[in-house]
N, C-alpha and C positions, 0 to 999 in steps of 0.2 A: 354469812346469812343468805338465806334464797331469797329469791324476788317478793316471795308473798312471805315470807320474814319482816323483808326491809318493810312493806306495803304497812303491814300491822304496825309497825313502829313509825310511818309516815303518816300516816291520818292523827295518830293525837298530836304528835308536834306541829300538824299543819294548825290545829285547832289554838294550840299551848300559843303559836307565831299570831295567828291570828288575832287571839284575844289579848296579847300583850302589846302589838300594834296599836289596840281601840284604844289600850287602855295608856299607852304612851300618850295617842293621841288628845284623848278627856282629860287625862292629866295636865297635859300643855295649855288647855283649853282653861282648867281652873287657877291654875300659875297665872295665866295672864286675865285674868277676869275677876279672881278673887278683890271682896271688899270687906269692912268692916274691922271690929278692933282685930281679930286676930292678923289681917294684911300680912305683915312683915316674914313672922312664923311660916303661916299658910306657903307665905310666897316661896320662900326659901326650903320649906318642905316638898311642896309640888316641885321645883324645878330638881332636888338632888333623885325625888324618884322617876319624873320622867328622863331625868339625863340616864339613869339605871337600865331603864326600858330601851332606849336609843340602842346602848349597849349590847344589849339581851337580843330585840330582835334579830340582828345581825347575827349573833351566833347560833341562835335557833337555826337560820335560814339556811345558814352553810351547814347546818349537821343534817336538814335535809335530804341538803346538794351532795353531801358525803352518801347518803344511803342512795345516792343515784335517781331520785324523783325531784322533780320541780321544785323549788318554793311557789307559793301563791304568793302574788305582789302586788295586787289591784284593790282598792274600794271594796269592790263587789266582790269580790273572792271574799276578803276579810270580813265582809259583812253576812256573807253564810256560813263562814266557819267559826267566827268567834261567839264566845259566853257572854262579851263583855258588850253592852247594849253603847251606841256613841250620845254621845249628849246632844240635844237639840236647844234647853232650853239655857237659862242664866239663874242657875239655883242658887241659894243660900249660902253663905260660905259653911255653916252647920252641914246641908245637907251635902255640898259638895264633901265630905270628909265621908260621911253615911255612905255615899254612892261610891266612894274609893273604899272603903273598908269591906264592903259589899265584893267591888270587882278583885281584890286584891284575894279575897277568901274565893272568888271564881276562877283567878288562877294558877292558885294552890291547889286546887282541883283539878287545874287542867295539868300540872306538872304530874298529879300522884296518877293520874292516867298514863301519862308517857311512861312515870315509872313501872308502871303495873306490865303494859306492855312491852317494852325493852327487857325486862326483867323475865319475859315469860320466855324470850326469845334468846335471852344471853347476849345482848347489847347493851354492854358497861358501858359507854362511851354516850347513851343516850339517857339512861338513866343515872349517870354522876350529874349531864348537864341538867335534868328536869329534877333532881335534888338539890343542887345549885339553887335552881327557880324557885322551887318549893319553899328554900330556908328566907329567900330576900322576900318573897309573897307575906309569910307567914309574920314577916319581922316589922313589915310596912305597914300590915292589917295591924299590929301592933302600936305600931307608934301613932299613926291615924287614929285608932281609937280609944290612945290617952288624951286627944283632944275633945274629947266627948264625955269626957268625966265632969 
């Protein structure tokens, strides 16, 4: 690929890395904060998806590194690239599930961009990994919002 090949297919994964960081981060945030009847479920929910996330970032980062650009790896980077908004407050455990089904559908979004782009450019390598994202996003927003029934 040329430079401004790799370039198009590094802005959405920086975006895809970014908002899966936030959304690692809220998630660890509701694992340890969660209360009420659901607790135990909740608990055990949040930690198997942000342990997924932990995962994920990592590979995002290095497929970066692989198209020869940066990762972004600070707060403040994350916090201008990502879709996924960080938590301030101590919501609900209702809502905390609302606000995960939310970002989890944010990015499934931000995966079908990486694929849209990898794809324009003939970077299989970039869009098997944000198909990847796309299938555990879609699967999470899933199961999250069978606790909402």
């Amino acid at each position: 690929m040329s430079p401004k090949e790799e370039h198009a297919v590094v802005e959405p994964l920086s975006v895809l890395l970014a908002s899966s960081y936030t959304l690692y981060l809220k998630t660890h945030n509701y694992h340890w904060n969660v209360t009420g009847p659901m607790f135990t479920t909740l608990h055990t929910l949040f930690e198997t998806q942000y342990t997924e996330l932990a995962l994920a970032v990592d590979e995002i980062a290095e497929r970066i590194r692989t198209l020869g650009a940066f990762a972004p790896g600070s707060y403040s980077a994350f916090a201008q690239l990502s879709t996924v908004n960080e938590e301030t407050g101590r919501p609900a455990a209702k809502e905390m599930i609302g606000n995960l089904v939310a970002d989890q559908e944010k990015l499934a979004a931000a995966a079908r961009q990486v694929i849209e782009a990898a794809e324009a450019v003939r970077d299989q390598a970039s869009a098997d990994l944000a198909t990847r994202r796309l299938d555990v996003h879609e699967k999470n927003a899933w199961m999250l919002r069978s606790h909402l029934e």
